[in-house]
C-alpha positions, 0 to 999 in steps of 0.5 A: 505517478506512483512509485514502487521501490520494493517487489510487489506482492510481499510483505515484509511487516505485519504488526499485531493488534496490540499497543501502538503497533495497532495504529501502525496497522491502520496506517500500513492499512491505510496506505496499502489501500491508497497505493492498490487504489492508484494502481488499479486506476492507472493505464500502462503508462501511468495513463488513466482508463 
C-alpha cells in the first residue's frame, strides 16, 4: 500500500539541470511518476478498480 508522510501537491525540491543534480531529477521524476501511477490505480480503500 502506498504510503504519503508529506502533504500532496507540494514540492519541497526541484534540482536544476546541472551536474549530479540532473540524475537526481530523473530519479525524483522517476518516482513521482510510480507514486501518481499507484495512486491513480488504487480504489478508496487501497482496493483496485
Amino acid at each position: 500500500m502506498p504510503q504519503a508522510y508529506l502533504p500532496e501537491g507540494r514540492r519541497y525540491y526541484e534540482p536544476c539541470e546541472q551536474g549530479m543534480e540532473k540524475r537526481v531529477k530523473e530519479r525524483l521524476d522517476f518516482w513521482r511518476e510510480q507514486f501518481l501511477g499507484g495512486a491513480r490505480n488504487q480504489g478508496a480503500f487501497g482496493e483496485s478498480p
